[in-house]
C-alpha positions, 0 to 999 in steps of 0.5 A: 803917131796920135798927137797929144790933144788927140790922145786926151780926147780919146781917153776922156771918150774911151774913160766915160764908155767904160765907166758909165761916169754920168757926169763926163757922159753929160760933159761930152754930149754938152761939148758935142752939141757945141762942135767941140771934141766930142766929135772925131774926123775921119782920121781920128775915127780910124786911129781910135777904132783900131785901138777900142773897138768895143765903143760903136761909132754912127755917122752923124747926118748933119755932116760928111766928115764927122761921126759922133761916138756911142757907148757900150759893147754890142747888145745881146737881144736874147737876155733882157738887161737894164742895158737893153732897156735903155737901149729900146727906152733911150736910145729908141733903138727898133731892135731893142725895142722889139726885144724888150717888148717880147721879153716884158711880154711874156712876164706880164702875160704870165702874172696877169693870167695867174693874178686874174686866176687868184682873185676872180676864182672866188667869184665864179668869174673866168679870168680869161676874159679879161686876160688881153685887157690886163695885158695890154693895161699893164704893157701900156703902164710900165711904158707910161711916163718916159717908161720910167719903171722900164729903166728902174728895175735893178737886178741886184734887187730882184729878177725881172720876172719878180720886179715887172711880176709886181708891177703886173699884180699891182695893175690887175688888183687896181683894175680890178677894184676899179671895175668891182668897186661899185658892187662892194660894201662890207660892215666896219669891224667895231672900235672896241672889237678892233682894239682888242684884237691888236691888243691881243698877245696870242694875235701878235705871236700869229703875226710873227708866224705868218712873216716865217715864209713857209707858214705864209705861203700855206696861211695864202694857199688857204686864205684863196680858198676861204677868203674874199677877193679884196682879202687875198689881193691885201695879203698879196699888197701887204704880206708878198709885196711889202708895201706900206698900209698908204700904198696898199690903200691907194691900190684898193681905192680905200680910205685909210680908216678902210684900210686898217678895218679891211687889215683888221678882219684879214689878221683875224681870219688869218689868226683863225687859219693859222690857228687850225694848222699848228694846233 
């Protein structure tokens, strides 16, 4: 029969497993790094095991006799979850690792051949032949720094393919600016020209318009045909992603001066676009 300290110890282990409690995962890693009981002999390895499988146990190298517990049911390779990633990112499982990189693979190699299609066709350039760069840019960016943007995708918030989507977009449009930034020169839209286009009631109803999903995806259809590659990358920044006008202008490498005289001249086309389809 399991004694009483035994029997708390399993339950604080089995409770931060089931619960992910940060702050008890945190206690019982602390504990075991001091030798205390987090840390389960042959005898209670055995008694805990046959009472909760789901919790995986390694041997711990550093002795014959003791085994240091691990959390979680074992991981499905085939569907790419935040706890895979965690797994390839944290636990530095090869397994995991390899599964993540195949899922993330195929996402960014998508986005990266369909942004590379929306912004060089304008230009007359063939967007394959930066494909394995971008590719690889993009790879080499999501595991930068602690692969910190691996392990922050949320799927209540979105699906992998439209968060790590996003992440691609952004990544091509920077590089993209970067390599095309010394060729670009464009006239500042006058003040009072400026002015009087935000002022302007029939250019706020079109914004309203544009906001309404169906009308925006056609205005985009229409604005990569017409419009410059920075106008189609801004629409893709402002109107799809959401980002704010400071973020936007870093993606671009703009001054924010710029940034709101490149928006200027995108809401008016926009405005001359909309203006042919509900007329």
């Amino acid at each position: 029969m399991m004694n009483r300290a035994l029997s708390d110890k399993l339950s604080l282990i089995a409770h931060a497993a089931t619960s992910r409690d940060l702050r008890v995962i945190e206690l019982l890693e602390k504990s075991g790094k001091q030798g205390a009981p987090t840390y389960l002999d042959d005898q209670e390895l055995a008694c805990y095991a046959a009472q909760s499988p789901v919790i995986q146990f390694v041997v711990d190298q550093s002795s014959n006799k003791t085994h240091r517990f691990s959390f979680g049911r074992k991981l499905s390779m085939d569907v790419l979850t935040p706890e895979l990633i965690r797994a390839a990112v944290l636990d530095r499982d090869k397994k995991a690792q390899n599964s993540v990189i195949r899922h993330i693979s195929e996402i960014v190699r998508f986005h990266v051949a369909r942004n590379l299609s929306r912004y060089s066709r304008r230009c007359g350039r063939d967007p394959h032949i930066y494909l394995d760069d971008y590719f690889q840019i993009t790879l080499l960016h999501l595991w930068d720094k602690n692969a910190y943007r691996l392990l922050a995708w949320d799927p209540n918030a979105g699906s992998a393919r439209a968060y790590f989507g996003t992440i691609t977009r952004h990544c091509v449009i920077e590089k993209l600016v970067s390599r095309n930034q010394s060729h670009q020169t464009e006239d500042a839209t006058p003040s009072d020209e400026f002015e009087a286009l935000i002022n302007d009631a029939d250019f706020q109803f079109t914004l309203e318009l544009i906001e309404h999903k169906d009308l925006c995806e056609k205005l985009y259809d229409r604005l990569g045909e017409e419009g410059s590659e920075r106008e189609v990358m801004l629409f893709d920044l402002l109107y799809r992603d959401g980002v704010d006008a400071a973020e936007a202008a870093r993606a671009l490498k703009l001054s924010i001066d710029a940034m709101h005289q490149a928006h200027c001249r995108l809401r008016k086309r926009l405005k001359q676009i909309a203006e042919t389809m509900i007329t």
